[in-house]
N, C-alpha and C positions, 0 to 999 in steps of 0.2 A: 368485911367482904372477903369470900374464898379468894384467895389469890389461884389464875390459873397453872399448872405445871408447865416448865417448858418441856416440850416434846416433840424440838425442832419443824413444829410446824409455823414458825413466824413469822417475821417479815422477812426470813432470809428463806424459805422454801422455796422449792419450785413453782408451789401455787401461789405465792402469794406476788406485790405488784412489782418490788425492786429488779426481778432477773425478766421482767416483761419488759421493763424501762432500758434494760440493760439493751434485750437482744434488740429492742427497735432504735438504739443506737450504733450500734455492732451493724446494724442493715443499712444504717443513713451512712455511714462509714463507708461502706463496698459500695453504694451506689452514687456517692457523690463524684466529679468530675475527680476528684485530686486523686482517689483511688482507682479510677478508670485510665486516667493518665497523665503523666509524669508534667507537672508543669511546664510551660514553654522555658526556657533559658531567658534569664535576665541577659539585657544587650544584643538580642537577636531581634532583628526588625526583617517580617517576611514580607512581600505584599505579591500576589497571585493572579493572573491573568490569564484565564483559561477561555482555550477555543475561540470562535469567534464574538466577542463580546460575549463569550458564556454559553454559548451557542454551538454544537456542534450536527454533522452528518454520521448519523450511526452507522458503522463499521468503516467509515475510513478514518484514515490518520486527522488529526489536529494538534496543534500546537499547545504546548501548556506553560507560559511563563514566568519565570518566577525570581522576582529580584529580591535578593539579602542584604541586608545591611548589618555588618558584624563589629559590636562596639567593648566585645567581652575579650577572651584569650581566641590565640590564632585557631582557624579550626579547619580538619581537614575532613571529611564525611562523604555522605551519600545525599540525597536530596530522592525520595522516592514519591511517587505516584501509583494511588491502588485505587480500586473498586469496591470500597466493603458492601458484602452481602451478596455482592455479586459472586456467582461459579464461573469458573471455566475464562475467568480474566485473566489477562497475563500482570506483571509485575515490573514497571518500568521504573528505572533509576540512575539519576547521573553525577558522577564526583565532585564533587565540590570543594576548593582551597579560598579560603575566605581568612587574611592575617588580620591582625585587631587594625581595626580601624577600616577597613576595607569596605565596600558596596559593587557586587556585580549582580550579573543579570543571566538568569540559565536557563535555558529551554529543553525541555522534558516532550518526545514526539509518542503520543498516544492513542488508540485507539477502544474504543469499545464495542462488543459485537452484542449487546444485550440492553442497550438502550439505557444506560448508566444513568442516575439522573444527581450522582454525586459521587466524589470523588475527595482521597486523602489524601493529601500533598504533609510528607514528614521529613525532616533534619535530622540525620541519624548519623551519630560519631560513636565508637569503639563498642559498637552494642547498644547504646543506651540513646533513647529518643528524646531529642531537644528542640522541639516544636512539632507542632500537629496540628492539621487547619483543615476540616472540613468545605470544601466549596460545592458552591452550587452548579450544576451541566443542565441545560437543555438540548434535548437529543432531538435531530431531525429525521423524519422517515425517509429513507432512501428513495423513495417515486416523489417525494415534492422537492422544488424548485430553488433552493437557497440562495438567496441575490443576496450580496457583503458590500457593504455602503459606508465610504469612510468621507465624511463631510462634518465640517462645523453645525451644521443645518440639523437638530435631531431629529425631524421630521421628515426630513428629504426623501420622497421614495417611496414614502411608508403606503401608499395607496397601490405600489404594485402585488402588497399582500392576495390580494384581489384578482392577479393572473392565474389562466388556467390554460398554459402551455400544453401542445400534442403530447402526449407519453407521460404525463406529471399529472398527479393528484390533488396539486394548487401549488403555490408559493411562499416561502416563507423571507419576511426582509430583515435582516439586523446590520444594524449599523457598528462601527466597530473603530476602535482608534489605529492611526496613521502606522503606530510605531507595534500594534501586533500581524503584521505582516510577515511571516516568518520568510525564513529564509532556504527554503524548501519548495521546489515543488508537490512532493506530494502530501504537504501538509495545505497547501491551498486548493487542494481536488475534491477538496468537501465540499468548494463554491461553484455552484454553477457559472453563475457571475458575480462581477464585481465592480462597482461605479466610483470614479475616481473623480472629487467636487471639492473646489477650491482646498488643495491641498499641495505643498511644494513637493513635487516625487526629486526634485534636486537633491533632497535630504535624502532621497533614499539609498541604503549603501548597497553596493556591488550583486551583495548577494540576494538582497532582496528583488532588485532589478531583473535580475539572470532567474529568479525563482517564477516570477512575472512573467517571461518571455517563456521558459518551460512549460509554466502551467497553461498558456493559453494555446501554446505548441499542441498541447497533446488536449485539446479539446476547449480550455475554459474561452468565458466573452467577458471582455476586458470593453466599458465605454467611459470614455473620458470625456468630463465635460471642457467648454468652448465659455466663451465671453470674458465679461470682464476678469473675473481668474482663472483662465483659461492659460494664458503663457506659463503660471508656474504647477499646475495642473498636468502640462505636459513637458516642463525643463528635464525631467529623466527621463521622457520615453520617448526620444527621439527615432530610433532604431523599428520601433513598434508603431507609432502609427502611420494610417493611411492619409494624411495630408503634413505637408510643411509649414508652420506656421510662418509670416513674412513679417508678422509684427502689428501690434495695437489694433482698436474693432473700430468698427462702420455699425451707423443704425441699420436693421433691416427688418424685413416683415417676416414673422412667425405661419401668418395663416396658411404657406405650405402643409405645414403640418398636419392640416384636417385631412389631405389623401392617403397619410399614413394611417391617421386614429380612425377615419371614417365620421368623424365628428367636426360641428362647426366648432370653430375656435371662439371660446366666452371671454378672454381672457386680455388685456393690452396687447395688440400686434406688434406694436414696435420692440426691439430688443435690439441689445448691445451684441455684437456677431465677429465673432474671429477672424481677422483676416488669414485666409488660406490659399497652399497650392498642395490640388489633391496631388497625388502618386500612382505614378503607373498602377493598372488595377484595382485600383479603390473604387467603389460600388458607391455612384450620390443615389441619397435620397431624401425627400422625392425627384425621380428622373427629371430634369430641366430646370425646377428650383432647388437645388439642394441646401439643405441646412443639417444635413450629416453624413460621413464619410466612413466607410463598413467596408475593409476587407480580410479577405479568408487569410490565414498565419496560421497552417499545417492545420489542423485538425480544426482550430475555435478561430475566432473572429475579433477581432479590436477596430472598435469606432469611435470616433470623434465627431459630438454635437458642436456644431459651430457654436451655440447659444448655451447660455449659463443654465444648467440642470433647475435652480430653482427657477427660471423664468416661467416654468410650466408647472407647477407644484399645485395651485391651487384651479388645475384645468380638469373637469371630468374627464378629459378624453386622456392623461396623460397615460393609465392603463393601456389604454389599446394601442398609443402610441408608441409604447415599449413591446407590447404586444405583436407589434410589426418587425420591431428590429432583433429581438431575440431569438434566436434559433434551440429548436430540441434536441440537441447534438449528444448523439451516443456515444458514450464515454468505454473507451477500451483500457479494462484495468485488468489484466493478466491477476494482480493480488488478489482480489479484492475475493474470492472462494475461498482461500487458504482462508483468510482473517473473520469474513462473516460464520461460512457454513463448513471451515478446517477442512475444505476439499483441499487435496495433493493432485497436483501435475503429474507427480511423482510415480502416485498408484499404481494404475493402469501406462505408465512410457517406458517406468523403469527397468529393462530387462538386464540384470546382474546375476553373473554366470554366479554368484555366490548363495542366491538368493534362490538359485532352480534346484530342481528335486534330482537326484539319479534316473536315469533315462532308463522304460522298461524293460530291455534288454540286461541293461548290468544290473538289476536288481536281480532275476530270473535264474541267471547263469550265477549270482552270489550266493540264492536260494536252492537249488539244484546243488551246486556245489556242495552248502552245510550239509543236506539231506543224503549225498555218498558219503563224503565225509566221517560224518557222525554213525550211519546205519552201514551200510557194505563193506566200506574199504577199514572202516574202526573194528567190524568182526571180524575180515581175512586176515588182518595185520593179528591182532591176538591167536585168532587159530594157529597160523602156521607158526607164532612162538611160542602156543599151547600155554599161555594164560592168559584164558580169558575171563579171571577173575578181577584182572586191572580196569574192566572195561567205567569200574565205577571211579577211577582216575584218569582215564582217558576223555573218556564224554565229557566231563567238565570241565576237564583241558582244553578238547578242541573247541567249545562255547566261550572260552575265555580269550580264544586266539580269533575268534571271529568276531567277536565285538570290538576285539580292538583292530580288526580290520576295517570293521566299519565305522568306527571312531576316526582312522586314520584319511576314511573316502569323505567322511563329514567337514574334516579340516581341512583337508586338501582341497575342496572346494569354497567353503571359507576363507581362506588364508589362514595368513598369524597378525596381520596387521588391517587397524583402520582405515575406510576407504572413502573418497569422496567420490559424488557425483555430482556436477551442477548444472539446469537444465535452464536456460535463461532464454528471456523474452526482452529485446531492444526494441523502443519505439524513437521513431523519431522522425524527421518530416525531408525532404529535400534540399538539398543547400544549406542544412544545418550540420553544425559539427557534434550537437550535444545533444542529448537525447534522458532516456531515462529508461533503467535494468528492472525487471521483477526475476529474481534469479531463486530457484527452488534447489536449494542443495540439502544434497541426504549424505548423511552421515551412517556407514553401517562397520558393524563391530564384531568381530567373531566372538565376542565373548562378553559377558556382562560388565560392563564397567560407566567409568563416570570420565567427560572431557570437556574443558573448557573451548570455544567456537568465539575466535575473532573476526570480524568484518572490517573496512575501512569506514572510518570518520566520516558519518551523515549519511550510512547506511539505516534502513528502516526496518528490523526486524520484528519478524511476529512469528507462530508455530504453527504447524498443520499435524492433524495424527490422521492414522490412517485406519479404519475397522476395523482390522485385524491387532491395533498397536493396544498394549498393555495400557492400563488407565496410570498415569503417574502425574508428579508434579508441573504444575506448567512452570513454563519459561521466567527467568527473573533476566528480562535489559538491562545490560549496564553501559551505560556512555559518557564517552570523556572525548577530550579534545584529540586525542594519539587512538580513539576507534571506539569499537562496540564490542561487548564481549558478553556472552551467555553464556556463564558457572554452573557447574555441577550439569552437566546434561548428561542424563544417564540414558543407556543404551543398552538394552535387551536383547540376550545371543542371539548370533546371527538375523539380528533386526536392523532396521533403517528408520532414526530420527531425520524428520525434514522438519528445517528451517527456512523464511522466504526473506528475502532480502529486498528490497526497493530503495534504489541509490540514484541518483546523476549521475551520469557517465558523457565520455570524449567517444564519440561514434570513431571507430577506426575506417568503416567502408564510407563512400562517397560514391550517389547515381547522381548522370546526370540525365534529362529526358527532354524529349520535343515532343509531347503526346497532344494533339488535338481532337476535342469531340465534333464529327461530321453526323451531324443529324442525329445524334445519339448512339455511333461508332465510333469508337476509343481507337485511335489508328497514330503509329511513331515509332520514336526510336530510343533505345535506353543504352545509355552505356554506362559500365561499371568500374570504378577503382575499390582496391581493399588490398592487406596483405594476403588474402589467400580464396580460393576460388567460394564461391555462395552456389550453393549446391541444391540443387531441386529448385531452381528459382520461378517464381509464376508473379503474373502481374493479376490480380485480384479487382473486380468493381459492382459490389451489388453480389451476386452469385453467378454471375460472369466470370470467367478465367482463363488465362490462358498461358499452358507452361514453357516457360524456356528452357529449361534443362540447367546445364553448370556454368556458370558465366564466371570464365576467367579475368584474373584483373584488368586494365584496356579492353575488354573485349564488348561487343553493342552487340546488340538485339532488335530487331521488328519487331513493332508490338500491333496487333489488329485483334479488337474484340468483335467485330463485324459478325463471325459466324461462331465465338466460343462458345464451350460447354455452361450452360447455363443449373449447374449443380456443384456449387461450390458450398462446403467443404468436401461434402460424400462425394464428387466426381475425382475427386484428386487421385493421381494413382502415382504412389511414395512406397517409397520399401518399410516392409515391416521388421526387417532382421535389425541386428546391429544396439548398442547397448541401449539407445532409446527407439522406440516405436514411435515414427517420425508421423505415420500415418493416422495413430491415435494421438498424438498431440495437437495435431490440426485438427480432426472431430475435437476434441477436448474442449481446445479454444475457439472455436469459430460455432459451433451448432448450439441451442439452444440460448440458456441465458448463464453458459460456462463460467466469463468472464466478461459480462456486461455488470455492471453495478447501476446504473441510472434506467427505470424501466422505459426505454425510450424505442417505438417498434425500425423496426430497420430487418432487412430480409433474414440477413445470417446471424443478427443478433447481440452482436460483437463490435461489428465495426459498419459506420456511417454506410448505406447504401448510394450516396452520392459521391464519395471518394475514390478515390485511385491507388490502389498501395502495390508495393513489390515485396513478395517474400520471401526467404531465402536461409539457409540455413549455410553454417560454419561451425568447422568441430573443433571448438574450443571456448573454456568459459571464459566468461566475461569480470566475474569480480574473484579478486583473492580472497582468498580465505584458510587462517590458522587456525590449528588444532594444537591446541595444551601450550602456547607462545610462541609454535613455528610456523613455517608456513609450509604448505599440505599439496602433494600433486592431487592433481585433478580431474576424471575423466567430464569433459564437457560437449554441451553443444548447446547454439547458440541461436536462437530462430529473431530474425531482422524483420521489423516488421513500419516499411515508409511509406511515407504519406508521399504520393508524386504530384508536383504543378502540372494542371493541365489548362492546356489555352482555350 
């Protein structure tokens, strides 16, 4: 037999099967996990708790928690949180010190404006990534109803799915464990409400407590259940609800209940029933037999069922019987524009001498000037020294001497140094000392550069950009126990980065009020403490209003909505000069759907039309804030915005 020649066409060519074998191994290679990324670290135990039982309200804040257990070498990192695939997410991350042998627990505050439906939680030490955990998120539409149900019972509730509240889309219910209750209020304003069912709140610590009393301060509904685990259901909220409990239950009969649901009761009447004494102002219901106790706490509502939550559980009517006690309470979130749809406060308030153009006049008289200059007095001046062959060294001269004259009107209105502004919104309710900031500070920079931006500790940061702003990086959070810090924030000449801030704060001012409603006329008296006078102050209800003017510290007011201007925001008459435009921030926030997050109808859109508020402005911010590790003056102002009791 011929033997064939070789003529490199064998089993080593390109055509033939070994370099086909090859590259479809070279591909399984790149796409297997170990090439995609970096194995977890041996000795590292993560375990992850996000949102509400995985559950979140798209565009507001929730909580993401994440306990380590570190059994390797001591380790000192970042712990971050992202949105892959998503655009236009920010970058949240917090430091982490874990020595061998150690086990904590770290909470990561995040939001999503895009309806995330997952999320990558990583462990990153000196560069290099030592764990990676994709989780699962379910995003809630902003117009439905979130009820957070933390019971042994995993069923408990789950029938209010089926509610279709005034201003809501329908309901969503997730149950959720005791110990993800953050310690934040604005990580729990995702929750419409929240049912608290045999469960000891004694456990609960400090902050959790005080995040409770905030979050329902400023809108949420808080109902605790009653019966037989009813005493340690309420051993930590003593402060918050509307009955005292006296100790141990009485049988009693349930079938009140059908005036609430509108339904006969199918279910055993008798139930084991809390012994109670309501509290000044508690609302029973139903009126004459009550078996639940409902009052107003600043914005939202906390009730107490005398009877155990599950005793109705397997009751048709138990929908509509919730259906009666829950309220469609418009939620006022000053944030919540920056975070969903990156609207700025800032835009349209901020008036910064640095930020305005030269005024037609001295542009005119600069332009006239070049044009003698250059043409007239550039010919006489040669004539009378008879050369006027210089004039091709002159003309370029004097174009050189006027640019840098208007270099120098450009700087001089800039400055040479970074500036703050910060434009803050305080909510808070009567007789409380504590409240909660959405503070919008801009940062602006004569000049191109990059600045670190610290907040204080359980500060909530997110970004807004403005039409006009350069497309760049977003925001990377970083939080630690000693604050918040946003790296590398770069800043485009003579431009303004706004940052929003949403913190707890200690209310400095203090009203107090006697306002009673006579036939549906708001008529009383308010009297004001603060360190410094609240200027432009108006009492607000519905788009009703009426101004008081500058209420010095000690000083009181008459309040009569009897005959007020019934065009509230657009009736207000505020100054528009001065570095914020006091007049556009109130359109801003009050008309339309500014800063309402929850679609819920209410006149002005913003705030409950059945409330009462005072509003009032003070020219100074409210949170500090450093720039590159020091800390930064500030031009500020400060708009108050309370909730008043009325009788």
């Amino acid at each position: 037999m011929k033997r064939r020649p070789r003529d490199g066409r064998g089993a080593l060519h390109p055509s033939g099967r070994w370099p086909a074998a090859i590259l479809l191994l070279i591909l399984a290679a790149l796409l297997s996990p170990a090439a995609q990324a970096q194995e977890n670290a041996p000795g590292l135990r993560v375990e992850v708790q996000a949102g509400y039982g995985g559950v979140y309200h798209a565009g507001e804040w929730f909580p993401v928690q994440v306990t380590i257990a570190n059994d390797g070498p001591d380790l000192r990192g970042m712990l971050e949180l992202t949105f892959p695939g998503q655009r236009n997410e920010q970058t949240f991350r917090r430091e982490i010190d874990l020595p061998r042998g150690s086990s904590k627990r770290f909470s990561i505050e995040a939001f999503s404006r895009l309806f995330a439906r997952n999320g990558q939680v990583r462990v990153i030490a000196d560069g290099a990534e030592l764990y990676a955990e994709q989780i699962p998120l379910i995003p809630v539409d902003p117009e439905r109803f979130l009820i957070g149900v933390i019971s042994s019972d995993p069923v408990l509730l789950t029938s209010l799915s089926s509610l279709q509240l005034r201003g809501s889309t329908g309901a969503v219910v997730q149950h959720m464990p005791a110990d993800a209750l953050p310690e934040h209020a604005a990580l729990l304003r995702g929750l419409n409400a929240l049912f608290l069912h045999d469960v000891d709140t004694g456990q609960l610590t400090a902050a959790q407590r005080e995040a409770l009393r905030l979050w329902v301060l400023l809108g949420g509904q808080l109902v605790v259940g009653g019966g037989l685990p009813g005493e340690q259901a309420a051993a930590g909220l003593a402060d918050l609800l509307p009955v005292q409990l006296t100790g141990g239950v009485t049988l009693g009969d349930l079938r009140p209940l059908e005036q609430l649901a509108g339904q006969e009761l199918t279910i055993p009447a008798e139930a084991a029933l809390s012994n109670v004494q309501p509290l000044a102002g508690s609302e029973p219901l139903p009126q004459g037999a009550p078996l639940l106790y409902r009052w107003r706490y600043g914005v939202g509502t906390v009730t107490f069922s005398a009877f155990d939550l599950a005793a109705v559980r397997s009751w048709p009517g138990e929908p509509a019987l919730w259906d009666a006690v829950l309220e469609p309470i418009t939620l006022f979130v000053p944030g919540a524009p920056a975070r969903v749809n990156q609207t700025s406060l800032l835009q349209n308030v901020l008036q910064l001498p640095a930020l305005g153009l030269p005024s037609a006049t001295t542009l005119m008289v600069f332009l006239l000037g070049y044009i003698l200059i250059v043409g007239p007095l550039n010919y006489l001046v040669l004539r009378r020294l008879g050369r006027l062959e210089l004039a091709w060294i002159s003309v370029p001269l004097t174009v050189i001497l006027f640019s840098g004259g208007l270099y120098l009107v450009g700087f001089s209105l800039r400055g040479g140094a970074a500036q703050l502004s910060q434009l803050a919104v305080v909510q808070a309710a009567e007789g409380q000392r504590s409240g909660i900031v959405t503070a919008y500070v801009g940062l602006f920079s004569p000049r191109r550069a990059t600045y670190t931006i610290g907040f204080p500790a359980g500060a909530l940061i997110s970004e807004t950009r403005g039409f006009d702003e350069l497309p760049g990086r977003d925001a990377m959070v970083v939080g630690s126990d000693a604050g918040v810090e946003i790296p590398d924030v770069l800043v485009d000449v003579g431009s303004v980065r706004t940052l929003v801030a949403e913190a707890p704060v200690v209310v400095p001012i203090s009203v107090q009020s006697s306002i009673s409603d006579q036939g549906g006329a708001l008529q009383g008296q308010i009297r004001y403490d603060g360190p410094a006078a609240l200027e432009h102050a108006l009492v607000v209800r519905g788009v009703s209003f009426q101004q008081l003017g500058t209420l010095a510290p000690g000083a009181s007011q008459q309040v009569d909505l009897s005959r007020a201007p019934r065009s509230f925001p657009w009736g207000v008459s505020l100054p528009d000069a001065g570095l914020f435009n006091r007049r556009q921030l109130l359109l801003s926030l009050f008309s339309g759907d500014a800063a309402r997050f929850a679609r819920i109808t209410s006149p002005n859109g913003s705030i409950d039309a059945e409330g009462v508020y005072l509003l009032g402005w003070i020219n100074e911010p409210t949170l500090p804030v450093q720039v590159d590790g020091r800390g930064q003056d500030q031009s500020g102002l400060t708009l108050y915005v309370i909730r008043l009791r009325v009788a």
